[in-house]
TORPA-496044 format. One record per residue: residue number from 1; x, y, z negated of N, C-alpha, C in turn. Coordinates in nm, 4 decimals, padded with zeros to 6 digits. Layout:
+-----+----------+----------+----------+----------+----------+----------+----------+----------+----------+
| seq |     n.xx |     n.yy |     n.zz |    ca.xx |    ca.yy |    ca.zz |     c.xx |     c.yy |     c.zz |
+-----+----------+----------+----------+----------+----------+----------+----------+----------+----------+
| NUM |        X |        Y |        Z |        X |        Y |        Z |        X |        Y |        Z |
...
+-----+----------+----------+----------+----------+----------+----------+----------+----------+----------+
This chain:
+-----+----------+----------+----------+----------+----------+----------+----------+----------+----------+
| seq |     n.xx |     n.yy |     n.zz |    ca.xx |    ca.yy |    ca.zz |     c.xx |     c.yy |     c.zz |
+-----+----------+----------+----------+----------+----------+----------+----------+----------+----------+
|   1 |  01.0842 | -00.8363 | -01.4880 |  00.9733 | -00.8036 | -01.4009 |  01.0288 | -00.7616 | -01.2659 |
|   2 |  00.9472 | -00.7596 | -01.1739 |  00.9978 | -00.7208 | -01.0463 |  00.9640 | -00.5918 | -01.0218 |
|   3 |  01.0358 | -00.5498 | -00.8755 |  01.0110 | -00.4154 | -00.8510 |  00.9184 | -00.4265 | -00.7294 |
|   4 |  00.8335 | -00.5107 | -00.6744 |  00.7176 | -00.4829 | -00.5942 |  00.6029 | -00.4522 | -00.7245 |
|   5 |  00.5860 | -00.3623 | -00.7254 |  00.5085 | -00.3146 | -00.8434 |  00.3101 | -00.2639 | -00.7664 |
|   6 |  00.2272 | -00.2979 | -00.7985 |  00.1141 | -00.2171 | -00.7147 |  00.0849 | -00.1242 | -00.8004 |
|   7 | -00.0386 | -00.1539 | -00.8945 | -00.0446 | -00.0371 | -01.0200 | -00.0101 | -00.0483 | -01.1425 |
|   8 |  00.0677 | -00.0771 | -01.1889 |  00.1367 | -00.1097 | -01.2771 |  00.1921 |  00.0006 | -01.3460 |
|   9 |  00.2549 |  00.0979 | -01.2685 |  00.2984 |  00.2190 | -01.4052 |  00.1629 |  00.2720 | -01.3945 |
|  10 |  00.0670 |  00.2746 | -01.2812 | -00.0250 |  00.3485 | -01.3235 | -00.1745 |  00.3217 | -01.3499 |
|  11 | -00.1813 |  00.1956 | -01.4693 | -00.2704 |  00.0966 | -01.4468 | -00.3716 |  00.1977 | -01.5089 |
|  12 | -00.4570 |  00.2286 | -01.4260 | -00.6134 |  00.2681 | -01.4975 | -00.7354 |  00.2170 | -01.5859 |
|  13 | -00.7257 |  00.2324 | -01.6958 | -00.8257 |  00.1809 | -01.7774 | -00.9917 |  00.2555 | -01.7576 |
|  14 | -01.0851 |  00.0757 | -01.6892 | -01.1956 |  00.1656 | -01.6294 | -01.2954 |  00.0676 | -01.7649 |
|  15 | -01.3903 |  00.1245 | -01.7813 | -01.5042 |  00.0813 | -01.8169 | -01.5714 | -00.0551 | -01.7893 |
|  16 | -01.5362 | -00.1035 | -01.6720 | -01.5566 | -00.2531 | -01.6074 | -01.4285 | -00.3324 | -01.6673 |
|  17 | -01.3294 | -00.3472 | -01.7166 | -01.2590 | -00.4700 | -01.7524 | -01.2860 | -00.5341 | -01.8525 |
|  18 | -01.2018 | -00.6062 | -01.8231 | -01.2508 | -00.7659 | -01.9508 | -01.0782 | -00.8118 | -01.9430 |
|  19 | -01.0812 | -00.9087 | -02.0129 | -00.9741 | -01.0063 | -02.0106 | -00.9814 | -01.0761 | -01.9892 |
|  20 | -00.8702 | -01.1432 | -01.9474 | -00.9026 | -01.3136 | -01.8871 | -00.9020 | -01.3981 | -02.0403 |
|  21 | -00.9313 | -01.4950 | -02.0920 | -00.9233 | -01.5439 | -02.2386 | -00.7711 | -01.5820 | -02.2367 |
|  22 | -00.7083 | -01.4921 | -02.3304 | -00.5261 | -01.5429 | -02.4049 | -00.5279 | -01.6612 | -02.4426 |
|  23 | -00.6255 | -01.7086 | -02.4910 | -00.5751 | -01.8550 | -02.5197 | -00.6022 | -01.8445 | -02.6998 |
|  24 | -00.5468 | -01.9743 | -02.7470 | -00.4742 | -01.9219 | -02.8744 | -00.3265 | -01.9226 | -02.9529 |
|  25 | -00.2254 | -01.9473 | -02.8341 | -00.1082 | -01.9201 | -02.8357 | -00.0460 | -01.7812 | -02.8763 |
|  26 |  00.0731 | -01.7514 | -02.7961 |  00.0672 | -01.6064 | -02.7557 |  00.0475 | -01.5937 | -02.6152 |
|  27 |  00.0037 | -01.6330 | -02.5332 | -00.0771 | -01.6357 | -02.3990 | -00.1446 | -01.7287 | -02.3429 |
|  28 | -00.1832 | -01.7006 | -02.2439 | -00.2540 | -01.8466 | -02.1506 | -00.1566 | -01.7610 | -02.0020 |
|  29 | -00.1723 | -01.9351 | -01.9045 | -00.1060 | -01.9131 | -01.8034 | -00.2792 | -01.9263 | -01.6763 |
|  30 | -00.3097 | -01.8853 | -01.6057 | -00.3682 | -01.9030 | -01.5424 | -00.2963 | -01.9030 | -01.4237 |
|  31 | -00.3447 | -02.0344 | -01.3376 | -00.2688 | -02.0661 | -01.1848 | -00.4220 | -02.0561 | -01.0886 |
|  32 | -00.4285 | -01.9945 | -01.0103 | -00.4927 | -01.9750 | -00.8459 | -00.4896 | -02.0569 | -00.8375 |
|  33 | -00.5385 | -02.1599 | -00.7269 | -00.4798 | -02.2173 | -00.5791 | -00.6004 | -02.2385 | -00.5103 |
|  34 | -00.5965 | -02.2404 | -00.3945 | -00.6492 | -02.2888 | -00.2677 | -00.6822 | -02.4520 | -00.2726 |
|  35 | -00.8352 | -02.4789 | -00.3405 | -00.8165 | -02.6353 | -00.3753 | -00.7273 | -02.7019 | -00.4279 |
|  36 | -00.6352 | -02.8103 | -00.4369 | -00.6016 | -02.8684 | -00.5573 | -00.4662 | -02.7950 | -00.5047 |
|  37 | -00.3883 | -02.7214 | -00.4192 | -00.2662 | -02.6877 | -00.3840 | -00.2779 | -02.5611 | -00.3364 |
|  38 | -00.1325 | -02.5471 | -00.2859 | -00.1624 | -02.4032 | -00.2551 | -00.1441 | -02.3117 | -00.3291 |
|  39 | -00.0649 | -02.2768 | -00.4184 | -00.0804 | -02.1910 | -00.5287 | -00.0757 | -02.0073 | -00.4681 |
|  40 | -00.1917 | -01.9339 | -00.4970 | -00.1472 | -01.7618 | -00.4486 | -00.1146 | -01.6800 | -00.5683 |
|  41 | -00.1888 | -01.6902 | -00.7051 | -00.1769 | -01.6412 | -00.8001 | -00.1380 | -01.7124 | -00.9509 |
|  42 | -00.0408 | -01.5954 | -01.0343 | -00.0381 | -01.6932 | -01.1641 | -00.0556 | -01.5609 | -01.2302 |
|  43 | -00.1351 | -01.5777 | -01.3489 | -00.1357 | -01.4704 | -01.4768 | -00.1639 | -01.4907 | -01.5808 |
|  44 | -00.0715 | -01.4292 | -01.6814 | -00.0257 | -01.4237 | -01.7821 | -00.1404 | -01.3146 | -01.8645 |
|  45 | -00.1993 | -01.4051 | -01.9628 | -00.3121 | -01.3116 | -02.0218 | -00.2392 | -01.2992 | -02.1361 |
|  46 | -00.1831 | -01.1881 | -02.2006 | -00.1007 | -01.1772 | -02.3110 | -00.2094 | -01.1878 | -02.4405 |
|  47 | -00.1986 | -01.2800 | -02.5375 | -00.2869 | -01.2491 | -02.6954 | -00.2139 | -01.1899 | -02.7979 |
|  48 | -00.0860 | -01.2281 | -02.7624 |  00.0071 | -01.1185 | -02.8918 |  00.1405 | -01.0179 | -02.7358 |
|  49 |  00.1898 | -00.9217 | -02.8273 |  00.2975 | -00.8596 | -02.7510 |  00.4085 | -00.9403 | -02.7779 |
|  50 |  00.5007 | -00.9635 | -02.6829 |  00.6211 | -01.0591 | -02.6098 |  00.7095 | -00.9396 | -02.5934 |
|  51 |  00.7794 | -00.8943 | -02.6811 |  00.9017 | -00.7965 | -02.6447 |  00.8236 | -00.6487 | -02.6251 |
|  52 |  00.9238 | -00.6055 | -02.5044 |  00.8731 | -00.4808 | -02.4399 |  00.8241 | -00.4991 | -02.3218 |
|  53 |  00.8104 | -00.6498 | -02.2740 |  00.7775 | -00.6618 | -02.1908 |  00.6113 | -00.6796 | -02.1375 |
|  54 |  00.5233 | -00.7584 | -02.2267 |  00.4280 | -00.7973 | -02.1932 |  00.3434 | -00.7260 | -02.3565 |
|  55 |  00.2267 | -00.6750 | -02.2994 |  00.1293 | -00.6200 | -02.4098 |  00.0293 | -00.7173 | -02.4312 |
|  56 | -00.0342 | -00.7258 | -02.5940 | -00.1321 | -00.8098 | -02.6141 | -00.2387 | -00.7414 | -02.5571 |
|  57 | -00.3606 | -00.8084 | -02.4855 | -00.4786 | -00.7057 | -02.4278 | -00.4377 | -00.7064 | -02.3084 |
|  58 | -00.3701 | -00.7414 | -02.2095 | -00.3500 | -00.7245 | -02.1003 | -00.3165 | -00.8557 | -01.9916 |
|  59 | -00.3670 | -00.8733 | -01.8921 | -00.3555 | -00.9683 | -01.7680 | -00.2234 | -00.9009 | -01.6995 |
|  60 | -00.1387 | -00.9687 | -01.6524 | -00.0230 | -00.9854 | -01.5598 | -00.0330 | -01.0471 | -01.4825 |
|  61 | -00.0680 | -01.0182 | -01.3299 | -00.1031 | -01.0840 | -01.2165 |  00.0463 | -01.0872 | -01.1436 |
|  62 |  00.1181 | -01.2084 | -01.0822 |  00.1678 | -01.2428 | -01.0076 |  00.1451 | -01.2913 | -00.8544 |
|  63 |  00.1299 | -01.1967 | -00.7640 |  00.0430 | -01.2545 | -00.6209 |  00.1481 | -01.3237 | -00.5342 |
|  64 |  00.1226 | -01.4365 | -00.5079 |  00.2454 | -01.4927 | -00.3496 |  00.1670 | -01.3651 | -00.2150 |
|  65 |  00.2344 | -01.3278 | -00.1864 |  00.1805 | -01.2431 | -00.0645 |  00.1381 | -01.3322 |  00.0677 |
|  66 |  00.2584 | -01.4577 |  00.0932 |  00.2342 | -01.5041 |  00.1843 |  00.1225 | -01.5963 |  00.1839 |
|  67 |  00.0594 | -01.6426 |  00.0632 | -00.0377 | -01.7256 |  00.0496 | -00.2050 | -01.6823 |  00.0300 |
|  68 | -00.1837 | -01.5772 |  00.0750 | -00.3259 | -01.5266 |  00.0745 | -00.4825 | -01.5442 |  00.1748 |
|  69 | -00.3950 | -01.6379 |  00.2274 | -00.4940 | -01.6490 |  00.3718 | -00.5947 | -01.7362 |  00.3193 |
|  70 | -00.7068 | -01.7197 |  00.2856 | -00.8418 | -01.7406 |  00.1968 | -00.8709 | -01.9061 |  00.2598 |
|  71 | -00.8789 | -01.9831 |  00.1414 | -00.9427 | -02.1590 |  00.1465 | -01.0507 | -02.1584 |  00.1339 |
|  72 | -01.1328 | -02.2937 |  00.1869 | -01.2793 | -02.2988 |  00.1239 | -01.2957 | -02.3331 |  00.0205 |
|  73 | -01.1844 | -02.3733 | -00.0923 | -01.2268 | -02.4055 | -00.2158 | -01.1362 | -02.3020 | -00.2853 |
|  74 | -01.1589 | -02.3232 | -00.4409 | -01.0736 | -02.2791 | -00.5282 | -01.0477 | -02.2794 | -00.6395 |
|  75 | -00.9285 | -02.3702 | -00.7019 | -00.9153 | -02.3985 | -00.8456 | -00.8579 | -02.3084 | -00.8903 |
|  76 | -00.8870 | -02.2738 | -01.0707 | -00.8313 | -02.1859 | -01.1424 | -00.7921 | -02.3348 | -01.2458 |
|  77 | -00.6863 | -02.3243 | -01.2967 | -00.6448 | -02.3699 | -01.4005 | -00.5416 | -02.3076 | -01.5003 |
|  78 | -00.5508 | -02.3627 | -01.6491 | -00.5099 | -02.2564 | -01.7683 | -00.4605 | -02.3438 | -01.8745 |
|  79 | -00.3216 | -02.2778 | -01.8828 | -00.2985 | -02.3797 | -02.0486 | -00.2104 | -02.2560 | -02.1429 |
|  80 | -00.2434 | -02.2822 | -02.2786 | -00.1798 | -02.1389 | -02.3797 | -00.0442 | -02.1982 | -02.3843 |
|  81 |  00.0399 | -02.0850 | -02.4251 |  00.1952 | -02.0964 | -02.4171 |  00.2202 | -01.9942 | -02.5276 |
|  82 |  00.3839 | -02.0457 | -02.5675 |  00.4432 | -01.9523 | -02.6819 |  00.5266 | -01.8815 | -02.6096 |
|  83 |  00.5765 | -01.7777 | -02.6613 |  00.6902 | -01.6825 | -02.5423 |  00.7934 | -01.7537 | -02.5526 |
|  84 |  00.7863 | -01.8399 | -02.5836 |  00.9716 | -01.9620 | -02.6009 |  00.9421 | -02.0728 | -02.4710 |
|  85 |  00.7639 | -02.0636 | -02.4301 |  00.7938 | -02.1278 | -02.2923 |  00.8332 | -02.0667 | -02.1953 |
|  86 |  00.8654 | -02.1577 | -02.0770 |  00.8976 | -02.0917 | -01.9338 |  00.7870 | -01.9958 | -01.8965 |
|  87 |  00.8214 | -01.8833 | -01.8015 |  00.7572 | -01.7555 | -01.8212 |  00.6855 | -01.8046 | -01.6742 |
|  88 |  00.5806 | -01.7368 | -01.5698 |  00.5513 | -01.7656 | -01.4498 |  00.7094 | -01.7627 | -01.3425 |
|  89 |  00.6962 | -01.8688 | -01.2173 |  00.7691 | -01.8257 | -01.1585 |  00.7401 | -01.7394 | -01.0278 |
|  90 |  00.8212 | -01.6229 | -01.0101 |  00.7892 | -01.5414 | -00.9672 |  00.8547 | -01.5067 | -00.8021 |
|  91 |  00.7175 | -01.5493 | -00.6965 |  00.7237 | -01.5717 | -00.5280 |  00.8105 | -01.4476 | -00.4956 |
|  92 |  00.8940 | -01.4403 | -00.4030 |  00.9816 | -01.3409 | -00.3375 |  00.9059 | -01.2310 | -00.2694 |
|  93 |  00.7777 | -01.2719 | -00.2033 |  00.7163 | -01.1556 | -00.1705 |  00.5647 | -01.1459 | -00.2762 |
|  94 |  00.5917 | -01.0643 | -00.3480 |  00.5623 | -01.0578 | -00.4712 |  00.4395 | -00.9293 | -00.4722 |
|  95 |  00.3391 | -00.9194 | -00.5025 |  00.2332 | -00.8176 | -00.5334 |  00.2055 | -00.8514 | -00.6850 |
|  96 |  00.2393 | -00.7243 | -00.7438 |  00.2329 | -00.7246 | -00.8934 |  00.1195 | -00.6699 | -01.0077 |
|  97 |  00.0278 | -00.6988 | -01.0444 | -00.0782 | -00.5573 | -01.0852 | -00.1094 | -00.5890 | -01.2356 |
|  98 | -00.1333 | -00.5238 | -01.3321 | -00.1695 | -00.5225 | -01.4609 | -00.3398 | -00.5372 | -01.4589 |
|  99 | -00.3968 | -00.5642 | -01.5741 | -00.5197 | -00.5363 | -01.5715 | -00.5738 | -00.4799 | -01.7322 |
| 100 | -00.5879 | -00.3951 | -01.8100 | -00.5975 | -00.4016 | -01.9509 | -00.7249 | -00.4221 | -01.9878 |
| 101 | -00.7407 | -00.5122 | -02.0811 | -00.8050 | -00.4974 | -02.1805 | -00.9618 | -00.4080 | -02.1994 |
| 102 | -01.0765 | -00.4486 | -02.1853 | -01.1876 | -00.3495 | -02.2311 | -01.3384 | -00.4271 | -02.1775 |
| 103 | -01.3670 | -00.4988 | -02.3063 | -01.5046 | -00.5786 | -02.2962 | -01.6040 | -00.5227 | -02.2314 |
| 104 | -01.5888 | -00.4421 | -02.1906 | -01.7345 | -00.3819 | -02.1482 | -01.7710 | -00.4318 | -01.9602 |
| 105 | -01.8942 | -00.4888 | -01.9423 | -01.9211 | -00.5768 | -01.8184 | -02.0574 | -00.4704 | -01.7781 |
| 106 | -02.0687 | -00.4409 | -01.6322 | -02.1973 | -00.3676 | -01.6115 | -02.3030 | -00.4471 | -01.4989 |
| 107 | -02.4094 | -00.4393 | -01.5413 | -02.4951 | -00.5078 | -01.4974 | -02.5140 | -00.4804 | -01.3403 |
| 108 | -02.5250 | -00.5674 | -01.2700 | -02.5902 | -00.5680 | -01.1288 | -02.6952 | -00.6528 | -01.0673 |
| 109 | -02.7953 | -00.5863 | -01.0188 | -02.8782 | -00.6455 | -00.9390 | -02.8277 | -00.6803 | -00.7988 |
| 110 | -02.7911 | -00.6031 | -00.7052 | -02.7305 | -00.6320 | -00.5918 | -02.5693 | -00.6272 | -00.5600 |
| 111 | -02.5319 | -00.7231 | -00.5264 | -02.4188 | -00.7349 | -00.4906 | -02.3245 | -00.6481 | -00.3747 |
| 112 | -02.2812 | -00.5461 | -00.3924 | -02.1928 | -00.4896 | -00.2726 | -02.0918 | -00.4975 | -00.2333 |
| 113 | -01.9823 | -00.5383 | -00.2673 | -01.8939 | -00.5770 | -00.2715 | -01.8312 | -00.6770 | -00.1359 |
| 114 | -01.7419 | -00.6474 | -00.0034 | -01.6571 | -00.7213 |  00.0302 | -01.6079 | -00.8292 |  00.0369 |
| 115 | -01.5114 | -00.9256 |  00.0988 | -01.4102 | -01.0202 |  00.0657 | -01.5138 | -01.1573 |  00.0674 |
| 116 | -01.4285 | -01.2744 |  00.0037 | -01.4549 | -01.3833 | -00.0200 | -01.4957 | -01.3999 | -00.1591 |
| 117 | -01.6134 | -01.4586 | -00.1518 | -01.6945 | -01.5115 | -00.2697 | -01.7074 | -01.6544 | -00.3031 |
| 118 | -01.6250 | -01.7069 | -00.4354 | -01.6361 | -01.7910 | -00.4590 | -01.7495 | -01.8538 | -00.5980 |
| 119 | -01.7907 | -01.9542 | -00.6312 | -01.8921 | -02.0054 | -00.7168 | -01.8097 | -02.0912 | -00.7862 |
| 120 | -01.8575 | -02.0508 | -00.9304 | -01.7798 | -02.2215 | -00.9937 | -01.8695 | -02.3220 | -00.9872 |
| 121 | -01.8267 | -02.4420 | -00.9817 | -01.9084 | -02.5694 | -00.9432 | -01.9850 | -02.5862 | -01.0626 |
| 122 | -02.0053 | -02.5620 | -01.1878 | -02.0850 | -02.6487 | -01.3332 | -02.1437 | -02.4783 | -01.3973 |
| 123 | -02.0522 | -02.3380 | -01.3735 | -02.0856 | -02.2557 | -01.4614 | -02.1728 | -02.1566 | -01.3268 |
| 124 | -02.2384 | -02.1094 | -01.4709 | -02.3041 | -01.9238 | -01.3300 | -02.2377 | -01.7907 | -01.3678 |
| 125 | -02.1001 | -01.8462 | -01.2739 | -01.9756 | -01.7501 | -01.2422 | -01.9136 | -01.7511 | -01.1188 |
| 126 | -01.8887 | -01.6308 | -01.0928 | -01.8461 | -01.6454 | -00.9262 | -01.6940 | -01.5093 | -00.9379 |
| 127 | -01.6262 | -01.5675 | -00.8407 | -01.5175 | -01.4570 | -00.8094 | -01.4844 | -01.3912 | -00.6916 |
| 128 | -01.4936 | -01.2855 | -00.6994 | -01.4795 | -01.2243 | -00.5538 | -01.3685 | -01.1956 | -00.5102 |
| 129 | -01.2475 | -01.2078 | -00.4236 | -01.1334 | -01.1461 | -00.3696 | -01.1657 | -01.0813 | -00.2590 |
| 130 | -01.1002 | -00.9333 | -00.2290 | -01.0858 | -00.8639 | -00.1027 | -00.9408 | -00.8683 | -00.0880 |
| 131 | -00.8935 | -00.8209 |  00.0467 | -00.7457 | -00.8652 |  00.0763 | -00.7331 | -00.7193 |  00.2056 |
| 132 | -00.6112 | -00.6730 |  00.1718 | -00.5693 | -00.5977 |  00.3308 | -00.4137 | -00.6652 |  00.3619 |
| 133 | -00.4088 | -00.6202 |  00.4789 | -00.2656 | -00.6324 |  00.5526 | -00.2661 | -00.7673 |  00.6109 |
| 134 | -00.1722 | -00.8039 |  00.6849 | -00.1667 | -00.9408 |  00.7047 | -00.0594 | -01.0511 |  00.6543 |
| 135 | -00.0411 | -01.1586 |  00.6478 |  00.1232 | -01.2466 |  00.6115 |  00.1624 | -01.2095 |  00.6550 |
| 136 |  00.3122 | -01.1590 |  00.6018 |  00.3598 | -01.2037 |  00.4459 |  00.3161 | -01.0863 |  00.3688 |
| 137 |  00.2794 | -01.0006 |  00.4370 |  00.2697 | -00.8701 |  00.3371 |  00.0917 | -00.8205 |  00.3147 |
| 138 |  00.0081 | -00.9243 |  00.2994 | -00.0980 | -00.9525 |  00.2611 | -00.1236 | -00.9208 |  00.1109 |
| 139 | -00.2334 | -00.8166 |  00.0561 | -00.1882 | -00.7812 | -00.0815 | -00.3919 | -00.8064 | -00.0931 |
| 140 | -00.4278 | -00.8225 | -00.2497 | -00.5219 | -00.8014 | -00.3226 | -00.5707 | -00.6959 | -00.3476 |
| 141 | -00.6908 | -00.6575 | -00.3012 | -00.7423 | -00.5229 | -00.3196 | -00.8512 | -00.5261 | -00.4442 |
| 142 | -00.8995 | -00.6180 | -00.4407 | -01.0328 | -00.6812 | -00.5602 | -01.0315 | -00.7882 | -00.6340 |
| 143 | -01.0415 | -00.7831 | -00.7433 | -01.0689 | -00.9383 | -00.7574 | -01.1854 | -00.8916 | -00.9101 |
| 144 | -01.2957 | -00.9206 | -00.8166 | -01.4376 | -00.9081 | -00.8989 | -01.5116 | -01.0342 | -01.0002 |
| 145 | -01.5072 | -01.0258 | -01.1226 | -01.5730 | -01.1765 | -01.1711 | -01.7081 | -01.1360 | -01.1856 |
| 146 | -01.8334 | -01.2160 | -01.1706 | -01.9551 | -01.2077 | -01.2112 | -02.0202 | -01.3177 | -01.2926 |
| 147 | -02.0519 | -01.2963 | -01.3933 | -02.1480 | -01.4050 | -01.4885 | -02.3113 | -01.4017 | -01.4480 |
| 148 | -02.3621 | -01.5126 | -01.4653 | -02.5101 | -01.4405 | -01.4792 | -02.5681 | -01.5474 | -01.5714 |
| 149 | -02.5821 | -01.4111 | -01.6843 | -02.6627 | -01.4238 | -01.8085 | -02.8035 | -01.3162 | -01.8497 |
| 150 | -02.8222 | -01.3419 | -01.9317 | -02.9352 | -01.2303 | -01.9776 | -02.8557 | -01.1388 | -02.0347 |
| 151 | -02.7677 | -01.1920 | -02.1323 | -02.6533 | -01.1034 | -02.2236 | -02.5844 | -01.0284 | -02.1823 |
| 152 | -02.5284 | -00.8774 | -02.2154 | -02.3690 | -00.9411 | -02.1941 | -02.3039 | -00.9975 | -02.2664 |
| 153 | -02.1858 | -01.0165 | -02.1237 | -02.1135 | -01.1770 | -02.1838 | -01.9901 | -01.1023 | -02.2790 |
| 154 | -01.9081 | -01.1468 | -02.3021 | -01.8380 | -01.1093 | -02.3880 | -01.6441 | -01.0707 | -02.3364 |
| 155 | -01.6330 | -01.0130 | -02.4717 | -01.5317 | -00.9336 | -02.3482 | -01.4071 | -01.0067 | -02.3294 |
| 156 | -01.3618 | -01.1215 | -02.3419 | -01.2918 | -01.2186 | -02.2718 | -01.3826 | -01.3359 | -02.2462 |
| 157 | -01.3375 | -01.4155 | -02.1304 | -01.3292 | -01.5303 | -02.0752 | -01.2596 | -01.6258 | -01.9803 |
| 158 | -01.2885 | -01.7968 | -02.0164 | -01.2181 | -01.8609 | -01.9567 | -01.2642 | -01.8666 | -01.7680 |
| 159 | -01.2547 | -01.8449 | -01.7148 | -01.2430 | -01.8555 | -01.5723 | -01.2455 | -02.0001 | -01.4851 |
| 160 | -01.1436 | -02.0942 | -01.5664 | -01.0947 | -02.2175 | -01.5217 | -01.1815 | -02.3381 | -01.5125 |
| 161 | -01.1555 | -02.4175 | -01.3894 | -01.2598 | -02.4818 | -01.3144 | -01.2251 | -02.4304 | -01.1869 |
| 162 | -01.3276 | -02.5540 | -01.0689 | -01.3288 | -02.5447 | -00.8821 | -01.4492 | -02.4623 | -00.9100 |
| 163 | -01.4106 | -02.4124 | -00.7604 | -01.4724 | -02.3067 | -00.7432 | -01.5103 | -02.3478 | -00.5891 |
| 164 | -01.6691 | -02.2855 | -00.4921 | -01.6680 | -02.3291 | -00.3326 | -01.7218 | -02.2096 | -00.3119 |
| 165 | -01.6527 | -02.1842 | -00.1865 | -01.7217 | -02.0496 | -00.1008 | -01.9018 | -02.0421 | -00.1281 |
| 166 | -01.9230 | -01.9212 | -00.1587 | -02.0702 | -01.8805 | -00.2025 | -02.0787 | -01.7643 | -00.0774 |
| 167 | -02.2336 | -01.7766 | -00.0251 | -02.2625 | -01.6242 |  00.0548 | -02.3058 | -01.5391 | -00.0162 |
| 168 | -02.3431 | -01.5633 | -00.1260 | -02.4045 | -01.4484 | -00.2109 | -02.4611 | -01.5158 | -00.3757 |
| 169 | -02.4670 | -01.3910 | -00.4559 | -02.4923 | -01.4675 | -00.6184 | -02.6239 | -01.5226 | -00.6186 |
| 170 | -02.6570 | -01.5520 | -00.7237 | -02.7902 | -01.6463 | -00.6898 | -02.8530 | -01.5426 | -00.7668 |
| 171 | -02.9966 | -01.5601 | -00.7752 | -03.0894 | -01.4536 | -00.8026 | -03.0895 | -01.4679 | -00.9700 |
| 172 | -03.1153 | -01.3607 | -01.0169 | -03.1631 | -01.3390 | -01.1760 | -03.0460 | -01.2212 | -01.2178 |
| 173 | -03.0183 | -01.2162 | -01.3232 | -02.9231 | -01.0916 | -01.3855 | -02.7401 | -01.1774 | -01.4033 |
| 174 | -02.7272 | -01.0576 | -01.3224 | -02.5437 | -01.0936 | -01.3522 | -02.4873 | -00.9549 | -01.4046 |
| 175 | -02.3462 | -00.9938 | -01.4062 | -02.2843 | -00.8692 | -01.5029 | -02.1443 | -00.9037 | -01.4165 |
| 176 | -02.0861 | -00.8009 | -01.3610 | -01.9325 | -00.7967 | -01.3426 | -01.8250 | -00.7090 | -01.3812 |
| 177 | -01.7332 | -00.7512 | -01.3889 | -01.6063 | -00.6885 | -01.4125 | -01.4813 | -00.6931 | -01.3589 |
| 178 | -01.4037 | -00.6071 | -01.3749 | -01.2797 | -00.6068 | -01.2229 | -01.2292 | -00.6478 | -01.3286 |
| 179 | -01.0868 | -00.6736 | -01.2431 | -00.9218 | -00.7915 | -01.2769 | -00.8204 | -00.6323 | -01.2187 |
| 180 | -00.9154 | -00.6151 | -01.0921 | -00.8500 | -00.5425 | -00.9789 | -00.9376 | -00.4486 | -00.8598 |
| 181 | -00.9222 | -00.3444 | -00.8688 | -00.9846 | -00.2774 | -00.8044 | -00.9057 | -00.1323 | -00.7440 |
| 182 | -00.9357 | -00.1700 | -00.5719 | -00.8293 |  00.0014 | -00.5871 | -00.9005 |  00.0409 | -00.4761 |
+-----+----------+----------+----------+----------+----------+----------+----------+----------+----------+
């Protein structure tokens, strides 16, 4: 692991997380990018524990710092892995953050929230990123998911799929949960 660390020794377990879906390996890899290139983020949704290194229940976010400067589109893509595959590779200017584990999603009517809002193209899910600083040392302050169901949704999910800049969620009941929040 690296030593650009954000909250990581001191990852707070809030009431809003979820997981990203592990897969059914012992992880899934989820890759960012900025339309079909571009890669800013990769994370490692652990489903079983990998050493001492990686916990089952937990997201491992890898940020490129320098690639943060927000696209109009945005693909997420995901494939499960055994810990005998290659691990993420990991950008030199590096923003690092944990996310654990905890199904619980809280309902919102209005959206307050900051940053860039993206929509997935087929599902009613959207992701929000906020950002401070500038390149290279550009870091993630948010990264908000919202569903909108009647339910709640459940306490992992897949994410993956394009995504296009949204101004705002569309009307009826959504539910969100942080990745990242500080």
């Amino acid at each position: 692991m690296g030593t650009n660390q954000d909250d990581k020794s001191n990852a707070r377990v809030s009431p809003h997380r979820l997981q990203l879906d592990p897969g059914l390996k012992d992880w899934r890899d989820y890759k960012f990018n900025w339309g079909s290139s571009s890669q800013f983020a990769e994370v490692l949704a652990a489903a079983k524990t990998g050493s001492t290194t990686y916990n089952a229940g937990t997201e491992y976010w890898f940020v490129d710092k320098t690639a943060l400067a927000y696209g109009t589109g945005l693909t997420i893509t995901s494939q499960d892995k055994e810990w005998t595959d290659p691990m993420p590779t990991l950008p030199s200017a590096m923003q690092e953050f944990t996310s654990p584990t905890s199904g619980t999603w809280e309902e919102v009517r209005n959206e307050v929230a900051t940053g860039m809002l993206y929509k997935h193209t087929t599902k009613n899910a959207y992701v929000r990123f906020a950002t401070s600083g500038t390149s290279p040392n550009q870091a993630i302050t948010l990264v908000r998911w919202y569903l909108g169901t009647d339910t709640q949704p459940p306490a992992s999910f897949d994410p993956s799929g394009t995504y296009v800049e949204a101004s705002s969620l569309g009307s009826g009941t959504y539910w969100f949960a942080d990745s990242k929040s500080s």
